[in-house]
Structure formats: C-alpha cells, structure tokens
N, C-alpha and C positions, 0 to 999 in steps of 0.2 A: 666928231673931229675936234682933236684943239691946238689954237691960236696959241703960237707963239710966246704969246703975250699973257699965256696963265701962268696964275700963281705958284711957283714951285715948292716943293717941300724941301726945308733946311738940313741939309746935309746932318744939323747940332740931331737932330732928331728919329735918324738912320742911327746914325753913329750914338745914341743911347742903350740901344739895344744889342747892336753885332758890331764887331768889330771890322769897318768898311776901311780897304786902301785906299789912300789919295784916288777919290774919283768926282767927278761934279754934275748934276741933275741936268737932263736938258729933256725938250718937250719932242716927243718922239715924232721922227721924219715920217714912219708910217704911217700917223694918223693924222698930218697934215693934209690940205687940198691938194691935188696934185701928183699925190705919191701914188707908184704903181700899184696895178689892180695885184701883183704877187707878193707885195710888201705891208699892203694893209690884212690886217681878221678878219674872219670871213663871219657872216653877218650874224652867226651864233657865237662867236668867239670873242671876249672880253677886247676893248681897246685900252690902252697902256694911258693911265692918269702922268705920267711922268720915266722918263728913262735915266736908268743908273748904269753907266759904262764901271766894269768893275776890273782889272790889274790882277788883283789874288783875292784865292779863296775868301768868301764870308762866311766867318763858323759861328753856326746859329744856337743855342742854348736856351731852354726854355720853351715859352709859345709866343709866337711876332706875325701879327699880322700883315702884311705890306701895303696891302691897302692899290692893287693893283701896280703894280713897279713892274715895269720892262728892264728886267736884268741882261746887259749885251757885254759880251766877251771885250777884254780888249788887253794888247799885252802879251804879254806867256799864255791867257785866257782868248788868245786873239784867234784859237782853231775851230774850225767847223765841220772838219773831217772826218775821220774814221781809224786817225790815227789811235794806238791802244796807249793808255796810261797817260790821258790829261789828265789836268789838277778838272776839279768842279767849279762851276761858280757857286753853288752853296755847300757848305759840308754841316749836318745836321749832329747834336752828339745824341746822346742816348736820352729818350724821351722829349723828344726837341718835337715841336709842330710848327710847323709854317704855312700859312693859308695866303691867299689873292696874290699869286704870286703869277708874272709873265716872264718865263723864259726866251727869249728874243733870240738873234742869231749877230755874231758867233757866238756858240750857247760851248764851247769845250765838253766837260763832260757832266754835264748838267745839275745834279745833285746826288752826294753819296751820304747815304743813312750809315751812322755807327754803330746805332744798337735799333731799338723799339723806337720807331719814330712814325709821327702821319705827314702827310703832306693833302694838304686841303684846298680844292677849287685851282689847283697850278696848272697853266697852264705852258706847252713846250711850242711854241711857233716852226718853229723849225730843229728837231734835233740832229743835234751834232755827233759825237762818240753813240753815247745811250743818252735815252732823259734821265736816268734815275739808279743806282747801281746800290744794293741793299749787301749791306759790309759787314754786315751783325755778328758775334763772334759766340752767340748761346741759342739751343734750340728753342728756348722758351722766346724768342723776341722776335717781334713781328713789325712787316714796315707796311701802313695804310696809307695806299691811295682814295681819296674819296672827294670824285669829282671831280672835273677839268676836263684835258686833252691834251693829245698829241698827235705830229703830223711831220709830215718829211723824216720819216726815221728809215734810211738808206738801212740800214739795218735791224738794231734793236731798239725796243725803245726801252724796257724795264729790264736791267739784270741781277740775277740776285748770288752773291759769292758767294755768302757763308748761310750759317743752318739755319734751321725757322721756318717761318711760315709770312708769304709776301699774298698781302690783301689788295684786291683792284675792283672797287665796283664806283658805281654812279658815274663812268670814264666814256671816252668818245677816242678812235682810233680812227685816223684818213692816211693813205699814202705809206703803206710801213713794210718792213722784213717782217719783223716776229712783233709782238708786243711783250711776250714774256717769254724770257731764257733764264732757266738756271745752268748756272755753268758749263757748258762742257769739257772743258780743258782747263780748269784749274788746280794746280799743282795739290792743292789739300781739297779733297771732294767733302760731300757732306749729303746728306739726305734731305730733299729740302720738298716746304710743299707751297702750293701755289691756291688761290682763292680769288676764283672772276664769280662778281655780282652783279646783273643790272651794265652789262658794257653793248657798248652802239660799235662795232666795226664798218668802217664803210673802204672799199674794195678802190685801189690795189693792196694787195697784201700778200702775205705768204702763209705765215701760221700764226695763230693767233695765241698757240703757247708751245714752248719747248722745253720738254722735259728729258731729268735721264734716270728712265725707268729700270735700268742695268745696269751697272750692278749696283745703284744706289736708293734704290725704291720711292727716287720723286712720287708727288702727287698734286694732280692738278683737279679742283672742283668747281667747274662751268655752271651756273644758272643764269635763266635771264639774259643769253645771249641774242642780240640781232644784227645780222650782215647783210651791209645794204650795197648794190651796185654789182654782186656777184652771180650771176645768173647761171653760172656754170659751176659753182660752189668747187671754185680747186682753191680759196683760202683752205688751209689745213687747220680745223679747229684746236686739237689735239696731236703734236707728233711726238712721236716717242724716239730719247735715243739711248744709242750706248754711251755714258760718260766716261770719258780718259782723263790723266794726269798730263798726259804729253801727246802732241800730235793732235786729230782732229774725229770726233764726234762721227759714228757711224749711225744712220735712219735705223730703225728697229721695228716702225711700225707706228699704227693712228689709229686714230678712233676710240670711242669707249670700250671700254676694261672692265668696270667693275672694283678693278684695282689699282692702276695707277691714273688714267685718264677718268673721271668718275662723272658722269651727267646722263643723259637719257637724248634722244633726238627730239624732245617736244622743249628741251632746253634752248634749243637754238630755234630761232627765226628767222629766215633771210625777206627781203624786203626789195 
C-alpha cells in the first residue's frame, strides 16, 4: 500500500521522454487503506508506484520504462466501454517498447502498435474497447507481448488489424471474451498469424484465440497452454472463422488443423 504522503515522480521527467498532455501525478486510491476489495490488484498483480490521469494519446518512440505507472483515462480518454474507434492511451510508433506499465480504468482503447513493437510486463487492470490493437501495415512486423496480464475484457483483449505475425507468451488472462482476434470485418483483410507461448488462462472466458481461417489462411501456434477454473473445458482454445469486409464473421470450426489452428492436446493443460 502507499501513503499519500509518498514521494511523487516529476511530471519534468515523464515528459522527457513522450510527449504527456497537461496531466498531474497523484498516489493511486486503489492502493490506499480502505479502497475496495474490486479496485485494488489481486495479490499476483503489480500495485501502481504512482497514477498518471492522461487527456490525449502519449506517443511513445523508442524504449521507456515506466517504472510501474497506473495510466487512467480521463477526458475524450474518459471511456470504458465497448464503444469502436477510441483514441489509445498509449500509441507506440515502429519499434517503440514499453515495459512496467499499469493500464488502469478508464483505460479507452488501451494501446495501438504502429509497426514492430513489444510491450513488456503491462499490465490491463480492467480493459476497456481492447488492451492492445496491432496496426502494423508490413507482413514482416511483429507486435510482442511478453509478460503481464489482463482481466475484465468484456470482450477482446488483443486485436490485430493489419499483416504480421502478433506474439503473446509469459501472459496471464482472467475474466475475458476472446484474448486474441484477428480481425473479422475489416474493410482491407490480410493474412495474419498469431503465436501464444507459456499463457495461464483462468476461466471465464470464451476463446482463447480467433482466427479467420477463410478465406485468409490465419495461423495460430499454441504451446505451453494452461486453463485454469474450467472444468467443463467450453473455453474454445482455437476457433476458426470465416473473415468478411462487411457484416459479421461466421464460426467455421475449432480445434487443431495441422493447418491453421497448429498445437497438439498435450499443449494444453487445464488445471
């Protein structure tokens, strides 16, 4: 827990690195004494050294540690919805890494990757739109997740727009829709493939990836999966769909392939 009364980090010294809107540091109500048991991290989950209410986008360039920062919406960033086409609170550009990072709520629409970028140890406390939405405009470029979590994703938590290949391993998932969608209905498709290493799913959930194996020959490669609290195993580890330009995604089918869905059943452990 901390007091009030700690030391805050100088604005001068955010603001050297990204370029931060008028916003000002304050010592986070969730990890004070007294705040509810659904507003603090749960006891595997990083607690926030300082919170940054943020206005607009911070566009990250480079590699910026944060040094645990609870980033919380506020503003035009003040949504926690499901509405489609928020701004981000972070927008990374091409080869940008950003690690100790806490997504707080309202988180809008979490962080979008422009090209090849990682994101390191982030965590999403509650997400909002998606965590994470991979923008990348070349097949060659790849967006690494490595490490962290996410939780309360009414929906999705990772989506990836454009071509490439979207990496996710050393990750923890609680409470979610999907963890990974490539697109289904985006006006310009693309072939895209997907990469889970070493991920902890813990149940509810729905599918733990969403691909569109029609007409665009996604690919998704599972190892080192474990699902915990499912006892009835209807998370969908792999679902396959049809992707469209317009309108909405038909099911096609689950499970290993061989071809697009690619792992073995000794890949997965439920627990």
């Amino acid at each position: 827990m901390y007091s009030s009364k700690r030391t805050l980090m100088p604005l001068a010294v955010l603001a050297a690195a990204v370029l931060v809107p008028s916003v000002t540091s304050t010592v986070a109500a969730a990890d004070r004494p007294g705040a509810s048991d659904s507003a603090r991290p749960a006891a595997d989950w990083p607690a926030a050294k300082r919170v940054q209410p943020v206005s607009a986008t911070i566009k990250v360039t480079g590699s910026r540690d944060f040094d645990f920062t609870r980033f919380v919406g506020t503003g035009a960033l003040g949504g926690g919805d499901q509405a489609e086409n928020q701004p981000p609170i972070l927008e990374l550009a091409d080869k940008a890494t950003v690690s100790n990072v806490i997504i707080g709520s309202p988180a809008a629409d979490g962080i979008h990757c422009r090209g090849t970028c990682t994101l390191k140890n982030v965590w999403w406390e509650d997400v909002g739109e998606d965590a994470a939405t991979f923008k990348g405009t070349a097949a060659n470029q790849t967006m690494t997740i490595d490490g962290g979590g996410a939780r309360k994703a009414a929906d999705k938590v990772f989506q990836q727009n454009g071509p490439g290949t979207f990496v996710i391993r050393n990750f923890k998932v609680e409470n979610f829709g999907k963890l990974y969608r490539s697109c289904g209905n985006c006006k310009t498709q693309y072939q895209r493939h997907v990469v889970l290493d070493n991920v902890t799913v813990k149940s509810p959930g729905l599918d733990i990836v969403g691909i569109n194996s029609t007409p665009y020959g996604d690919t998704a490669r599972l190892s080192r999966i474990t699902i915990q609290g499912d006892p009835a195993r209807k998370i969908v580890v792999c679902q396959k769909f049809r992707g469209v330009t317009s309108g909405e995604p038909a099911k096609v089918g689950s499970g290993p392939d061989g071809r697009n869905c690619i792992y073995k059943s000794s890949d997965i452990t439920y627990k």
